[in-house]
N, C-alpha and C positions, 0 to 999 in steps of 0.2 A: 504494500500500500504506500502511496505517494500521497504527501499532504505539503499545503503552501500558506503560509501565516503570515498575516500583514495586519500591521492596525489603519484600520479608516482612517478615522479622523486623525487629522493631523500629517497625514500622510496621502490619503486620495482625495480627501475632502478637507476642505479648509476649518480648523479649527476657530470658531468664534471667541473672543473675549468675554467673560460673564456679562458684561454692559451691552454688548453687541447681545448675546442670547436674549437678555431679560428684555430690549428692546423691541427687539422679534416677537415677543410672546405675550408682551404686551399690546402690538401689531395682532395678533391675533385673539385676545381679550378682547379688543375693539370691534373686531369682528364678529365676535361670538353676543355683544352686549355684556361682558362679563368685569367686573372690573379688576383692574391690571395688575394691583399689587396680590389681591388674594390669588389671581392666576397664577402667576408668575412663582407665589409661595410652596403652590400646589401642584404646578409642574417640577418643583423641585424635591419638595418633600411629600406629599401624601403619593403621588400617581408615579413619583421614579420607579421604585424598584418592582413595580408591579409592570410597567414598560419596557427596563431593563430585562425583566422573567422572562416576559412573553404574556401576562396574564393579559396586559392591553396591549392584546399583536397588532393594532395599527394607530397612525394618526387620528385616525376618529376616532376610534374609543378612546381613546385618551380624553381628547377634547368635550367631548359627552359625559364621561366621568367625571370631569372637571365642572362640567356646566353642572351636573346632578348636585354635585357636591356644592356647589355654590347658588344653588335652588333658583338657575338660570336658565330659563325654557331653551329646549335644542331645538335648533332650527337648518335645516338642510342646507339651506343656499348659504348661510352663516358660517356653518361647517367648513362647505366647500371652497368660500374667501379666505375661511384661514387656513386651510390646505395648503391653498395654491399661493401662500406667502412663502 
């Protein structure tokens, strides 16, 4: 068996600065109607390591769990703006 190991980020994919991230994802709080600081907290700490498992395998659930959690109606097209940030 042959196997090949590389780290992403930071190597194929450009590593962001935490200012740059929280900015982004506050970029996407706006999106969602969610507001920016409790997102931002909650992409960090409650929904990490359930995204890092695999428990939330995509960008959307993420963001749905995140809306859940912050008793912010999910909305599709919402969603899919802050996808495609």
């Amino acid at each position: 068996m042959r196997a090949v190991m590389f780290d992403l980020f930071g190597t194929l994919v450009k590593a962001l600065s935490k200012a740059e991230m929280d900015a982004s994802l506050r970029d996407m709080a706006r999106c969602l109607g969610a507001p920016g600081d409790a997102f931002v907290a909650l992409w960090h700490g409650d929904t990490a390591l359930a995204r890092h498992t695999g428990v939330l395998f995509t960008i959307e659930e993420n963001l749905v769990q995140i809306c859940e959690n912050l008793s912010v109606a999910v909305d599709a097209a919402g969603v899919a703006e802050a996808v495609a940030l």
